[in-house]
N, C-alpha and C positions, 0 to 999 in steps of 0.2 A: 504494500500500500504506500502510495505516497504520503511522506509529511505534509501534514495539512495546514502545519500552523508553521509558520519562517519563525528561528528566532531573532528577538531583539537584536541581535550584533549582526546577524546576517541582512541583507537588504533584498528586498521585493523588487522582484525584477520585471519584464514583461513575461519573459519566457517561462520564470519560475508560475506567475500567477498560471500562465496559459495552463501549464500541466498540471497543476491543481485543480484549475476549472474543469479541464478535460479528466481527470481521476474522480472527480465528485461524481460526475455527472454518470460515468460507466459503473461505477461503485454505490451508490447510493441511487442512483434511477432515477437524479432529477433532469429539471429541464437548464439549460445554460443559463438564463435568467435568474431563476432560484441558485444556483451553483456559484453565480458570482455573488449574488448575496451574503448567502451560508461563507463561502471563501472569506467577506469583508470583514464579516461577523467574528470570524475565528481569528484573524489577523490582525483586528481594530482597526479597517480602514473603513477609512466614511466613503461611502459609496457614490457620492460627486467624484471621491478624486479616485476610482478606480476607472475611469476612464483611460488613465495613464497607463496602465497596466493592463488592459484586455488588446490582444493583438486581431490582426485584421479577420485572420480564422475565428476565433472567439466570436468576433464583433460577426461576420456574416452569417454567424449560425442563431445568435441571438436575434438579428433581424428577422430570418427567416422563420424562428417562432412567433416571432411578435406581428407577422404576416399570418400567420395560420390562426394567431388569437386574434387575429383583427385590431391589434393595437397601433398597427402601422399600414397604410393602402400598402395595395400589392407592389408598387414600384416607386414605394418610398424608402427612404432611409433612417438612420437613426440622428438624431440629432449632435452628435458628435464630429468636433472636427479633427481633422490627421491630416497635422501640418507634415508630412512627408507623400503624402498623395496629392 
């Protein structure tokens, strides 16, 4: 299983959180959106600033839930910006 929780000395990374996300999610059976939640929660990051930390995988699989619950039109995006795109 992966480490869920980084410690204190260690630092949060994009990669780190991604594989968390993606372990929660295989492991516990939630959905991406819950998984970066539960990940915030377990880490004490406020969930505005994990923004910085879900990578663009992360982020297109959460859209595409938030497409299927109707939280976003079909060919919308998340409201996030990625100042490298």
């Amino acid at each position: 299983m992966t480490e869920l929780v980084v410690e204190e000395l260690e630092f949060m990374t994009k990669s780190k959180f991604s594989k968390i996300v993606e372990s929660v999610v295989l492991e516990k059976n939630m959905s991406y959106i819950d998984a970066v939640i539960y990940v915030c929660e377990l880490n004490n990051i406020e969930i505005e600033d994990s923004r910085k930390y879900i990578s663009i995988v992360v982020k297109q699989k959460i859209e595409m839930e938030a497409m299927q619950l109707n939280f976003l039109e079909r060919n919308g995006t998340l409201p996030i910006d990625w100042p490298f795109l």
